[in-house]
C-alpha positions as CSV (number, residue, x, y, z in Angstrom):
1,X,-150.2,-105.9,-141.2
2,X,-148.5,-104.2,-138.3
3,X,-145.9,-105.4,-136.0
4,X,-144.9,-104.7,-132.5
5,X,-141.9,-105.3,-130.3
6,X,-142.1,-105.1,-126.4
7,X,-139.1,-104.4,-124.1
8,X,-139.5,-104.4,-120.5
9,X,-137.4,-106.1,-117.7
10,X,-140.5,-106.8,-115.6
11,X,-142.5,-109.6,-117.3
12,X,-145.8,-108.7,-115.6
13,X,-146.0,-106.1,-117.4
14,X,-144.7,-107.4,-120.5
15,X,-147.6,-109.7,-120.8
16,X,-150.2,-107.3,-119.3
17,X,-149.3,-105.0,-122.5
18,X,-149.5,-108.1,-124.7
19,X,-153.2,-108.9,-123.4
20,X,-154.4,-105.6,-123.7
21,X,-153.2,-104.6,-127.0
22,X,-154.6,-108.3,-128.4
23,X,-158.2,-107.0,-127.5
24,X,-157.2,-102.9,-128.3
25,X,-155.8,-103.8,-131.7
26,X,-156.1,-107.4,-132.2
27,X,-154.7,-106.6,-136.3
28,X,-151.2,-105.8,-135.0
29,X,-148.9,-108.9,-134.4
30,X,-146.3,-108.7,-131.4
31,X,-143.3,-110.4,-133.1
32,X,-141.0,-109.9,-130.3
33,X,-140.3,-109.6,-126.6
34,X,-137.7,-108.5,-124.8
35,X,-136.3,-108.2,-121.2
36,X,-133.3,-105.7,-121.8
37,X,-132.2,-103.1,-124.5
38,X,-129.7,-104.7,-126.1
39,X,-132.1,-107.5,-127.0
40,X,-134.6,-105.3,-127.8
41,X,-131.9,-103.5,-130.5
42,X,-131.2,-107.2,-132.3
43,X,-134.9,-108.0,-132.3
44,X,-135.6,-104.8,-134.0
45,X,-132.8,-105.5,-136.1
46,X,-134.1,-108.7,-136.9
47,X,-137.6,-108.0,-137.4
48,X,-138.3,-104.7,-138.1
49,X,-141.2,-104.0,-136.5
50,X,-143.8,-101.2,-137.1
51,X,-144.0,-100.4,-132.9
52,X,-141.8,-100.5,-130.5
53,X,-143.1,-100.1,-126.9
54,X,-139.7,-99.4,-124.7
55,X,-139.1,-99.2,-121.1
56,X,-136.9,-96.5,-120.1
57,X,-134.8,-97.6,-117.9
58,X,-133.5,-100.9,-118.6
59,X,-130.8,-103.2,-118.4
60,X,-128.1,-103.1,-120.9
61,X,-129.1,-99.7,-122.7
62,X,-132.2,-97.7,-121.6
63,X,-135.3,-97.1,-123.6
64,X,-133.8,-93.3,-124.5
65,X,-130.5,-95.2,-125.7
66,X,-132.3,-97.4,-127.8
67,X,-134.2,-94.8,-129.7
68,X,-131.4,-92.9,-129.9
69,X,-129.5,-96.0,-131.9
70,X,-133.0,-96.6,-133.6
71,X,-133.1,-93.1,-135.3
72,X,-129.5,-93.5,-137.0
73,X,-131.8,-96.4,-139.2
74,X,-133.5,-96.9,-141.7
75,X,-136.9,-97.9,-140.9
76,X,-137.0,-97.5,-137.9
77,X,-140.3,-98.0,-135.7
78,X,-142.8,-95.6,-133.9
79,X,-141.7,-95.4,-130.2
80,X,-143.5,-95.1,-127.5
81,X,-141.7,-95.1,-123.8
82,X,-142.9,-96.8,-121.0
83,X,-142.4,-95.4,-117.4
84,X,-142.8,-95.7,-113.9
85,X,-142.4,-92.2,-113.0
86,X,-144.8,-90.1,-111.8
87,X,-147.2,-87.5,-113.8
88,X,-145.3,-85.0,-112.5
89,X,-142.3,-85.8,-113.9
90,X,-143.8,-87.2,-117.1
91,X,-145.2,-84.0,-118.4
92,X,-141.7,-82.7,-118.9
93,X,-141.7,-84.8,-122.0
94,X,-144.9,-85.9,-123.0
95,X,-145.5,-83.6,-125.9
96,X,-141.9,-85.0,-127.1
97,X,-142.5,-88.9,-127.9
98,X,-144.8,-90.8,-130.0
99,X,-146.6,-91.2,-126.9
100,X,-145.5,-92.7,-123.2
101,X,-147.4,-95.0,-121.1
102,X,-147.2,-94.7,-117.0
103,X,-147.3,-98.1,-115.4
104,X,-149.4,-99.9,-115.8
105,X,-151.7,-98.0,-118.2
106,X,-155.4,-98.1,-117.8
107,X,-157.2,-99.0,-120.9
108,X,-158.6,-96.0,-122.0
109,X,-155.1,-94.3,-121.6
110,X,-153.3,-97.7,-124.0
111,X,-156.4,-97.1,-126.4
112,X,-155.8,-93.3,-126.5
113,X,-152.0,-94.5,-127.5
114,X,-153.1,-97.1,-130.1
115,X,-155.3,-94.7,-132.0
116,X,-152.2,-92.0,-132.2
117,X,-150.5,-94.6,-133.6
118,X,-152.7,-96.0,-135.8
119,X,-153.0,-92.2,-137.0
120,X,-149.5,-91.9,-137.3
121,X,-148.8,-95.4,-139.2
122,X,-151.0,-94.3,-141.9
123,X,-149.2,-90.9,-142.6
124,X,-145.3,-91.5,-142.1
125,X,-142.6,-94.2,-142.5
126,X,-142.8,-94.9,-138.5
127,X,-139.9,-92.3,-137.9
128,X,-138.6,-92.3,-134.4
129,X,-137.8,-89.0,-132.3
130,X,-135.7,-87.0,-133.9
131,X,-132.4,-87.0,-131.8
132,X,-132.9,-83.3,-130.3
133,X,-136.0,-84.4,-128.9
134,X,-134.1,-87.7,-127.4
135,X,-131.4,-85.3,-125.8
136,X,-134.3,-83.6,-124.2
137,X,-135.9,-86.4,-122.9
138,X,-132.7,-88.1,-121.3
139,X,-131.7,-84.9,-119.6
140,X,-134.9,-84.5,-118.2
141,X,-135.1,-88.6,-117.1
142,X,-131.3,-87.7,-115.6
143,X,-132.7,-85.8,-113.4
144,X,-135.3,-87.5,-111.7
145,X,-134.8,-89.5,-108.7
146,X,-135.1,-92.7,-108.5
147,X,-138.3,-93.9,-106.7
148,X,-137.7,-95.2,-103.4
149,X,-136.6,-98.8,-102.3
150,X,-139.4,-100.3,-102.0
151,X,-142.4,-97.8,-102.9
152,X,-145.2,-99.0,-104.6
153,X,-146.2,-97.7,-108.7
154,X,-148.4,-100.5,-109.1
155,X,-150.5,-103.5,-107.4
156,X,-151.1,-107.0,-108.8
157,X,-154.3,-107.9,-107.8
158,X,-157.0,-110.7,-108.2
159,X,-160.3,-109.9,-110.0
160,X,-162.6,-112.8,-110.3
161,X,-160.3,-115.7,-112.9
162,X,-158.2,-112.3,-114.2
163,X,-154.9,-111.1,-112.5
164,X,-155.1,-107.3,-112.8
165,X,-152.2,-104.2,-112.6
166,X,-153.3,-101.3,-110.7
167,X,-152.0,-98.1,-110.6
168,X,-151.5,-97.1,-107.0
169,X,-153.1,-93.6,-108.1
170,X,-155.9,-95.5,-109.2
171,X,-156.4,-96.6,-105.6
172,X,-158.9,-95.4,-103.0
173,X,-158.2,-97.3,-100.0
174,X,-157.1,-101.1,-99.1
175,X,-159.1,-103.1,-96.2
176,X,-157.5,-106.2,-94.7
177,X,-160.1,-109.6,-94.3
178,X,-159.0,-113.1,-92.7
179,X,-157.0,-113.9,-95.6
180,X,-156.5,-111.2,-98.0
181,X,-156.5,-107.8,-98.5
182,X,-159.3,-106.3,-100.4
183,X,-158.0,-103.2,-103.1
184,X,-161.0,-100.8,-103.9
185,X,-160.6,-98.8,-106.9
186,X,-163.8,-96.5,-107.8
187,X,-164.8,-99.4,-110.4
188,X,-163.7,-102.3,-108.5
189,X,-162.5,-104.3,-105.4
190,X,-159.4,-106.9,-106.4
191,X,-157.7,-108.8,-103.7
192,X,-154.2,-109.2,-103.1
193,X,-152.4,-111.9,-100.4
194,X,-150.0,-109.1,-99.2
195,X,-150.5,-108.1,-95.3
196,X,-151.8,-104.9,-94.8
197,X,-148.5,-104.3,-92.7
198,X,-146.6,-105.5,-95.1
199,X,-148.6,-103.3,-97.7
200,X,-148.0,-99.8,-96.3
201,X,-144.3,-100.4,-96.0
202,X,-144.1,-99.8,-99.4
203,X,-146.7,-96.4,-99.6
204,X,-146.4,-93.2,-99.3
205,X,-147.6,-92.1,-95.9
206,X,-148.2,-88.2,-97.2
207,X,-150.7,-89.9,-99.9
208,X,-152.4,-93.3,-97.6
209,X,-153.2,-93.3,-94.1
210,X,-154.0,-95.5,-91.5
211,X,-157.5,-94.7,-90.0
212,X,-158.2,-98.4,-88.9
213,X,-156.0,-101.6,-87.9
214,X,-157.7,-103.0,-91.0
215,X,-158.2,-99.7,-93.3
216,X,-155.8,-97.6,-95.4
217,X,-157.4,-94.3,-97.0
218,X,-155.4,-92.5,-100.2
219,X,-156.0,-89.0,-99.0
220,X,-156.8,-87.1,-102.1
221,X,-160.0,-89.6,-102.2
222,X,-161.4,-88.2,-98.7
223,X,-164.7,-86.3,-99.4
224,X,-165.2,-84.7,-95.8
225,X,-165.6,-86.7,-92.1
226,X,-169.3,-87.2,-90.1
227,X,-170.2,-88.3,-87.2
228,X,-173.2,-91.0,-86.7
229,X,-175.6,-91.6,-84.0
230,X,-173.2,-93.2,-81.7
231,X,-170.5,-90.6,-82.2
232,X,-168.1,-93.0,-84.3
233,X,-166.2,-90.8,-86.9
234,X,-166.7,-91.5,-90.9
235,X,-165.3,-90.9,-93.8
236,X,-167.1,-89.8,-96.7
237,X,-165.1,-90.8,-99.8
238,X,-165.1,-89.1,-103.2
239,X,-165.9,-91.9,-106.3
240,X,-167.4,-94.6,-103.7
241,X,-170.6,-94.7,-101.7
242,X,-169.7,-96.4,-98.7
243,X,-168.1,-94.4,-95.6
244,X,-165.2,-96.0,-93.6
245,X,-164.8,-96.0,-90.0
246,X,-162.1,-94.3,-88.4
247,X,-161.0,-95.2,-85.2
248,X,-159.7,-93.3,-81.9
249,X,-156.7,-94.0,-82.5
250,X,-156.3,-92.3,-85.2
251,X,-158.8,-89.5,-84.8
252,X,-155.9,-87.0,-84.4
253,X,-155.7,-87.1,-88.3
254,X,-158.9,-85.3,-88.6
255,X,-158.7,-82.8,-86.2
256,X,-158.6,-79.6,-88.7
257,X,-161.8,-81.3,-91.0
């Protein structure tokens, strides 16, 4: 049987990778859980596990630290890195790892990661990066900003009894009822208690707009604008049906479509 250790200082996640890899690869066995690297070392230490899914940045020593440490042993687990960083700056390492996951992974994208694993568990000793690759990785980690105070990677959201992670990339546009604010994904609507004031301080306002008091749009999934019968402007959106209503005020957005 295979083991597993997951480090991560936000517990949301923690558990959300726990759930998903019970139904994903219900034969491996999470032995361990940790909030910070240098807990994550003594666990591994301790229990030797086959996997180790590590954050990067975390308190204590960082995810790139801790591999580091982990390659100097015998034994030592597969790695795959967890991060909050954007695709962009992902790529510059992606053929480098075991794998990486970008918060909070879909499914498809943690399956994808447990079948290279599963591969790679059958044909090796669970080596981790060798520590040229690690070098490469933490320069490259070095120099990417921080994200903002604030800015949103991900949305906790309620989905029938289930509390789900969204990806904010995974997002087409948010629309504020009485008491919640509805989160429409091209699968799905979740709801979340935020405001939808409160909501766009922390989104990027090149990548959502506002084009209602009770409608933010991600821009990349705008299709093209129309006009109905009464001359009301509406969006057509790319990966949902329905059209969205924008209103005068904020009809200056649209001017070149």
């Amino acid at each position: 049987m295979h083991t597993a250790l997951i480090a991560d200082d936000e517990v949301t996640l923690v558990n959300f990778l726990k759930a998903e890899l019970a139904v994903l690869w219900p034969e491996l066995k999470i032995v361990g859980l940790a909030c910070n690297g240098i807990d994550a070392m003594r666990l591994i230490d301790e229990l030797l596990p086959s996997v180790a899914f590590l954050d990067i940045r975390m308190p204590g020593m960082s995810g790139l630290e801790l591999a580091g440490k982990l390659h100097q042993t015998k034994g030592a687990p597969l790695v795959v890195f967890v991060t909050a960083y954007n695709q962009y700056a992902v790529d510059a390492f992606e053929r480098e790892a075991v794998d990486y996951l970008l918060k909070p992974p879909t499914r498809e994208r943690l399956g994808r990661t447990v079948e290279k694993l599963k591969r790679q568990l059958t044909v090796s000793d669970g080596a981790a990066p060798a520590a040229d690759v690690l070098a490469r990785l933490m320069a490259a980690v070095t120099q990417i900003p921080a994200p903002a105070t604030g800015r949103l990677d991900w949305i906790r959201a309620a989905y029938g009894n289930e509390t789900r992670l969204i990806a904010i990339d995974e997002v087409v546009y948010f629309e504020a009822n009485d008491k919640y604010v509805s989160v429409f994904t091209e699968t799905d609507e979740s709801l979340i208690r935020t405001p939808l004031k409160e909501l766009m301080d922390g989104l990027d306002a090149s990548r959502f707009w506002q084009v209602h008091r009770r409608t933010v749009v991600a821009v990349r999934h705008i299709a093209s604008t129309t006009r109905d019968f009464r001359g009301r402007t509406l969006l057509k959106l790319k990966g949902r049906p329905e059209e969205l209503l924008v209103s005068r005020a904020y009809l200056h957005l649209f001017k070149q479509m």
